[in-house]
MARKOLKOL-195530 format. One record per residue: x, y, z of N, C-alpha, C in turn; chain; residue in one letter. Coordinates in pm, whole numbers. Layout:
> n_u  n_v  n_w  ca_u  ca_v  ca_w  c_u  c_v  c_w  chaine  residu
> X  Y  Z  X  Y  Z  X  Y  Z  A  A $
...
***
This chain:
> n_u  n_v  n_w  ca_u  ca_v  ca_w  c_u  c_v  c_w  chaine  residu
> -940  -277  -1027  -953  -136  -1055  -930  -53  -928  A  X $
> -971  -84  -774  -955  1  -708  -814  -6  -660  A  X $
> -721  -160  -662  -596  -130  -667  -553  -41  -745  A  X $
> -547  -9  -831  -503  62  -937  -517  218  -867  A  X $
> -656  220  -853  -664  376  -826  -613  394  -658  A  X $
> -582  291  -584  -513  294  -420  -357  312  -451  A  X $
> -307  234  -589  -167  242  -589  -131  390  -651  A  X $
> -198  448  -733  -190  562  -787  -193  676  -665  A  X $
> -269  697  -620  -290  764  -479  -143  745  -378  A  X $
> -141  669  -371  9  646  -277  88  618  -361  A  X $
> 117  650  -482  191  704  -557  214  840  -548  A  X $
> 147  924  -573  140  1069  -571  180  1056  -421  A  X $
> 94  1064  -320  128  1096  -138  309  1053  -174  A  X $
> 336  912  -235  509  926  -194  600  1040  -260  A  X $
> 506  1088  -405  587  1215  -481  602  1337  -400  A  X $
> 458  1388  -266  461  1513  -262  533  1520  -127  A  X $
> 546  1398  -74  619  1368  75  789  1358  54  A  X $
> 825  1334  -99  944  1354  -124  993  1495  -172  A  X $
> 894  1557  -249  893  1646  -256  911  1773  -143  A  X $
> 800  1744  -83  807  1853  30  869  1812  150  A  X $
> 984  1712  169  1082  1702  210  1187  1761  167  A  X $
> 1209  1717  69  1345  1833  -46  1352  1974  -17  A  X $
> 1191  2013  -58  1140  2162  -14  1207  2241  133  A  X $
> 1181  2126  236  1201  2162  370  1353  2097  428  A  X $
> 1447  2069  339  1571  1985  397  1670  2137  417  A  X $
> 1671  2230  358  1730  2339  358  1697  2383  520  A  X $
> 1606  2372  561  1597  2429  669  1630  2336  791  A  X $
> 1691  2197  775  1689  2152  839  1858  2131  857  A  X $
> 1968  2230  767  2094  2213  727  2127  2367  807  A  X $
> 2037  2457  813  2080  2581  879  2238  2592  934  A  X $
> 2190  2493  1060  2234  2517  1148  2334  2379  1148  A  X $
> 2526  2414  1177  2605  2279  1172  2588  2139  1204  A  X $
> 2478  2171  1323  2462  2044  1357  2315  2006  1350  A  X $
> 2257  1920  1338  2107  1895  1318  2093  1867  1485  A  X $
> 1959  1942  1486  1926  1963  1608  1810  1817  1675  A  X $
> 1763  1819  1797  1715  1700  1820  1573  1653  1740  A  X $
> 1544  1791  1759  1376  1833  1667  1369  1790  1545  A  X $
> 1502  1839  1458  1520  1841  1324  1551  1632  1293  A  X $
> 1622  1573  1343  1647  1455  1364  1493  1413  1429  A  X $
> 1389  1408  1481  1295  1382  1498  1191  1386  1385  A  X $
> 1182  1517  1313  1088  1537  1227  1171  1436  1065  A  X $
> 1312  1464  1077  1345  1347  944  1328  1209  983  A  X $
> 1318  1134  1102  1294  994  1121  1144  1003  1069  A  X $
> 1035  1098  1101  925  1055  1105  869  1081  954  A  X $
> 912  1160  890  868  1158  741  972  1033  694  A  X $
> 1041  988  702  1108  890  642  1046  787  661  A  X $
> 1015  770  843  906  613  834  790  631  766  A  X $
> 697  762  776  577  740  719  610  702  560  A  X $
> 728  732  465  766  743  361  784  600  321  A  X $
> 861  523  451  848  364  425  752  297  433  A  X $
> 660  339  568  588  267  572  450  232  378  A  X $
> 425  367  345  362  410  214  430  315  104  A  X $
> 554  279  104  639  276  8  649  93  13  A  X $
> 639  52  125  600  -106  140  473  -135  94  A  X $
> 378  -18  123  221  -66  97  186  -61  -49  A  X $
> 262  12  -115  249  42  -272  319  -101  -333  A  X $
> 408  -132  -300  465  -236  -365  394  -377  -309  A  X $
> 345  -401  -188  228  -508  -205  98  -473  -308  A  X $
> 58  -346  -296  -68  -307  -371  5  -368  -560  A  X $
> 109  -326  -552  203  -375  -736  161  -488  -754  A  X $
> 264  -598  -668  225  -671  -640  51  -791  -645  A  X $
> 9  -724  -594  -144  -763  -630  -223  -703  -761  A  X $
> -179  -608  -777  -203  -552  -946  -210  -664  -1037  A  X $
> -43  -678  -1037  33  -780  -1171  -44  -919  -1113  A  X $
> -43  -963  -973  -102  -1096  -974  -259  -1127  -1038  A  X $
> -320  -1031  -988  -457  -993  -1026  -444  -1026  -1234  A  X $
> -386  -893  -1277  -390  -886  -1401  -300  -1035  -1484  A  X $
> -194  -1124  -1421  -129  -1255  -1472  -285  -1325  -1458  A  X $
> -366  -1320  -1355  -475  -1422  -1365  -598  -1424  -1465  A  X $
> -630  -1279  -1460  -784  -1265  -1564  -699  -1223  -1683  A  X $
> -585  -1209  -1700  -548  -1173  -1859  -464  -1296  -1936  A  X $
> -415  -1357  -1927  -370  -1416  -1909  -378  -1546  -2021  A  X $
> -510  -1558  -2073  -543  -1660  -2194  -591  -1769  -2067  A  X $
> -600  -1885  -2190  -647  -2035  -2077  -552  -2053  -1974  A  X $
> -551  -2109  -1894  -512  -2080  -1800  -513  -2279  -1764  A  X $
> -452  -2368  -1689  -471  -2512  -1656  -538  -2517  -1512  A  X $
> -602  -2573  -1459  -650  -2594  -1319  -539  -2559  -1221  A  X $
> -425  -2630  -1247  -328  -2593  -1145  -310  -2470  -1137  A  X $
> -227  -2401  -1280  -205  -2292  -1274  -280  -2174  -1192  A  X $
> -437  -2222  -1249  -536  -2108  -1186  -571  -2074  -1086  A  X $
> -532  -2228  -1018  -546  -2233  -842  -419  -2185  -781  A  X $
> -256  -2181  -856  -205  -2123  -797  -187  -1942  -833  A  X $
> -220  -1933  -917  -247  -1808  -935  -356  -1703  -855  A  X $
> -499  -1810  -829  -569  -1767  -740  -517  -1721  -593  A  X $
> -438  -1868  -554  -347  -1847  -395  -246  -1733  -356  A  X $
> -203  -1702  -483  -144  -1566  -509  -189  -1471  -449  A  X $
> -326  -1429  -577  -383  -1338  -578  -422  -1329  -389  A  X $
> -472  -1428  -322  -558  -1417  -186  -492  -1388  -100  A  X $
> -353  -1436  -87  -198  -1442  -43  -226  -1270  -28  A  X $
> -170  -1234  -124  -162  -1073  -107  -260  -964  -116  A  X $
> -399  -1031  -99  -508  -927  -55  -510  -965  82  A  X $
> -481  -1037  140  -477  -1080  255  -385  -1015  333  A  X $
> -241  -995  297  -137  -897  315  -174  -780  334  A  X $
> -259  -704  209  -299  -601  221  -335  -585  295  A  X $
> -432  -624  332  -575  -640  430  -524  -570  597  A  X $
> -370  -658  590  -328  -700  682  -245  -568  741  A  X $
> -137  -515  628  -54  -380  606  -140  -291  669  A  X $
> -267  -337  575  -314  -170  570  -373  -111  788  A  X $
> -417  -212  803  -488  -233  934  -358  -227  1044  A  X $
> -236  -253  994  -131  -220  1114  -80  -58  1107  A  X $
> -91  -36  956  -32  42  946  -137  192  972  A  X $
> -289  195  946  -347  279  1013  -353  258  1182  A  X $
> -367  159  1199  -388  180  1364  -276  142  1453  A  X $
> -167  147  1402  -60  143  1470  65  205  1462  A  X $
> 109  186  1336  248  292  1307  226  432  1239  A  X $
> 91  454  1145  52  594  1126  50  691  1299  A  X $
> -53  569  1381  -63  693  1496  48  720  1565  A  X $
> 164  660  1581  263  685  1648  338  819  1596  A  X $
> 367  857  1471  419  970  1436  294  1076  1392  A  X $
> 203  1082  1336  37  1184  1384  -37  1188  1455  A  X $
> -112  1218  1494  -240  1200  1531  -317  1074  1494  A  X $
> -408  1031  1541  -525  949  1460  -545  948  1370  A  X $
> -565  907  1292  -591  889  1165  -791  914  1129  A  X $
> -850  1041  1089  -935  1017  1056  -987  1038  912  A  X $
> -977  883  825  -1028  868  701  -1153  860  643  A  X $
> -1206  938  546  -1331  970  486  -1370  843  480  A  X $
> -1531  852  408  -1599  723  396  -1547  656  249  A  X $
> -1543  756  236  -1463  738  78  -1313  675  61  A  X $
> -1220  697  142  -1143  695  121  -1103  518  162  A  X $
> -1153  497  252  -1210  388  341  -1281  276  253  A  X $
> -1342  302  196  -1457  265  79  -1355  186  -43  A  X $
> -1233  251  -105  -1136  267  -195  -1044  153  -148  A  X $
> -1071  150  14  -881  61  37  -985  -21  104  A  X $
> -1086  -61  151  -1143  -211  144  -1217  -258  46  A  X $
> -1260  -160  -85  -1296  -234  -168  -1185  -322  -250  A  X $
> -1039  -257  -245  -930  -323  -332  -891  -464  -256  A  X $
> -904  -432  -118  -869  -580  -37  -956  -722  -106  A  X $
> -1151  -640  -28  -1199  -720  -127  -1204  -812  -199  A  X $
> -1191  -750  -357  -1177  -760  -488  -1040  -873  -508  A  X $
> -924  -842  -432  -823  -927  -482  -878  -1040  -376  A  X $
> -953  -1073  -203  -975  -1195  -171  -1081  -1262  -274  A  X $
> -1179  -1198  -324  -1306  -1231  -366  -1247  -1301  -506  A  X $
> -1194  -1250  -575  -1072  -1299  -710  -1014  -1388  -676  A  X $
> -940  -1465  -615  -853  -1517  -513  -915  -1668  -512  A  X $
> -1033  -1652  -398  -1123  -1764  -397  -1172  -1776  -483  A  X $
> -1262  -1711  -597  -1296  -1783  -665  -1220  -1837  -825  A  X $
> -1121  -1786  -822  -1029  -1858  -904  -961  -1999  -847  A  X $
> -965  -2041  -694  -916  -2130  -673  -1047  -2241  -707  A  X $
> -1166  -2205  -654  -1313  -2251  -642  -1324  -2302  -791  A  X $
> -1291  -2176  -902  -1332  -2279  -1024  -1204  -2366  -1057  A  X $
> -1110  -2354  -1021  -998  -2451  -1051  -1019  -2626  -1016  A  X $
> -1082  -2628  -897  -1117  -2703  -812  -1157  -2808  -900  A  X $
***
């Protein structure tokens, strides 16, 4: 569930960052030649745009693995353990994205990054949830 509501969220952030790029590309055509500034500010909404846009599709990713495992009907020992390895595989990823990507490639094009308790709360409870799923789907496979 909190994947769900992390992928939804950076869903929208990639709509209004495309959006209000579109919004602001007119002004960045003024003038014949794009200026150094203007070429600065489009690299850096574009990386933050990738960087968001990799993290959503691991967060997919762990969705569908998550939901192939608990929905799924009976399920065989093997299967469940590799389905579990899946699932841990890419909360682990997450885990992993998310922690480079706040403290390393967010700060390079903003400021610091300072995230609510809440918000914080949302993107390690989804990590969590898919390790905690993960192991113990391999645990009862066992």
């Amino acid at each position: 569930m909190a994947n769900i509501i992390l992928g939804s969220f950076i869903g929208v952030a990639i709509f209004m960052g495309i959006v209000f790029f579109l919004i602001g590309l007119p002004e960045f055509k003024k003038s014949p030649k794009l200026t150094r500034e203007a070429k600065k500010d489009i690299t850096y909404i574009m990386s933050t745009l990738l960087t968001l846009v990799v993290f959503m599709v691991i967060v997919f990713w762990n969705i569908r693995a998550s939901g192939d495992l608990m929905l799924a009907g009976p399920l065989t020992p093997q299967m469940k353990f590799h389905w579990g390895q899946k699932v841990l595989m890419l909360g682990l990823l997450e885990g992993l994205w998310a922690v480079i990507t706040l403290k390393w490639l967010l700060p390079i094009f903003f400021d610091p990054l300072d995230l609510s308790k809440k918000q914080i709360l949302v993107l390690v409870s989804g990590i969590v949830f898919s390790v905690g799923s993960g192991i113990y789907a391999m645990l009862e496979a066992s």
